[in-house]
N, C-alpha and C positions, 0 to 999 in steps of 0.2 A: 519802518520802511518808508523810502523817499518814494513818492511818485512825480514816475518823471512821462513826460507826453512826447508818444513817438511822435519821429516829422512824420509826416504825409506825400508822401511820393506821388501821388497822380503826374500822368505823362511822361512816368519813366520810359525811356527808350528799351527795345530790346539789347542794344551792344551793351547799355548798361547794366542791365541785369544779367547778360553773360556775362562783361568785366565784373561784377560781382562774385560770381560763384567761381572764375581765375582766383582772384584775389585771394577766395576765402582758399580754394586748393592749392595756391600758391602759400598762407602761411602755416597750413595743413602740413605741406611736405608731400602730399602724396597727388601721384594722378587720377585718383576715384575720390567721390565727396557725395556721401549719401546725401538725402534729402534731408537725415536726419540732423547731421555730422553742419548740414548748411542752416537749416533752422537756430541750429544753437551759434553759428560764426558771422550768419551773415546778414546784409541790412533790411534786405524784403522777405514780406511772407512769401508761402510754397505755393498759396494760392494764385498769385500772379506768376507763377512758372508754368502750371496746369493750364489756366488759361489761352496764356500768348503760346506755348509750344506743345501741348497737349500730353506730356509727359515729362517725368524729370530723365527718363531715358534719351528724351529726344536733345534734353538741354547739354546732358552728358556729350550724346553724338554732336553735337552743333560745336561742341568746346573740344574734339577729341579726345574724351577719357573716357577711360576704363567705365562701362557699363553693368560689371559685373562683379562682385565681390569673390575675392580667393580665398583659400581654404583657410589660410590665419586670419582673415577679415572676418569672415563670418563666425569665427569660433567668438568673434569680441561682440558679436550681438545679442543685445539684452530681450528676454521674456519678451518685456514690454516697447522696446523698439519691434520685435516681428508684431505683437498686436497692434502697433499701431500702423505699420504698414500693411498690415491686412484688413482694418478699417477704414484707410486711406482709400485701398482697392476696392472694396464694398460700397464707399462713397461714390467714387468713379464709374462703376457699374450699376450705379441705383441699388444695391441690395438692401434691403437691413436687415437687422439683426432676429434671428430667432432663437425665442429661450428653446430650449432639448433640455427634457428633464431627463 
């Protein structure tokens, strides 16, 4: 395996990082683009999303799309896509985690 050294974006603008997640839903096809759907297509972490807009909800609202996954969307979501978006949310709210035996 090649390792290859990401660039380093500091000073990204925020139009950019919306034209970003366009781009990535524009070669998607569709007008919703989970967080996750963008992690795998596009050029910045999720963490500079959180940040600058305080939600990938709000980055959704800011670009007009779809907010909300449909009922065929949702049936394509894996195990491990909702735990990560439930640990995502746990980070966001300070939670962690507790073993339950």
């Amino acid at each position: 395996m090649k390792f290859v050294l990401n660039e380093y974006n500091q000073g990204v603008s925020n139009e950019e990082l919306l034209e970003d997640v366009k781009r990535v839903a524009n070669i998607l096809g569709d007008v919703y683009i989970s967080n996750t759907l963008y992690k795998k297509h596009g050029k910045y972490g999720n963490t500079v999303f959180l940040r600058r807009f305080g939600s990938w909800v709000n980055v959704l609202k800011q670009l007009g799309l779809r907010q909300e996954r449909n009922k065929k969307e949702l049936q394509k979501v894996s195990n491990e896509d909702y735990i990560l978006d439930l640990l995502s949310i746990s980070k966001q709210l300070n939670k962690n985690k507790k073993n339950t035996a």
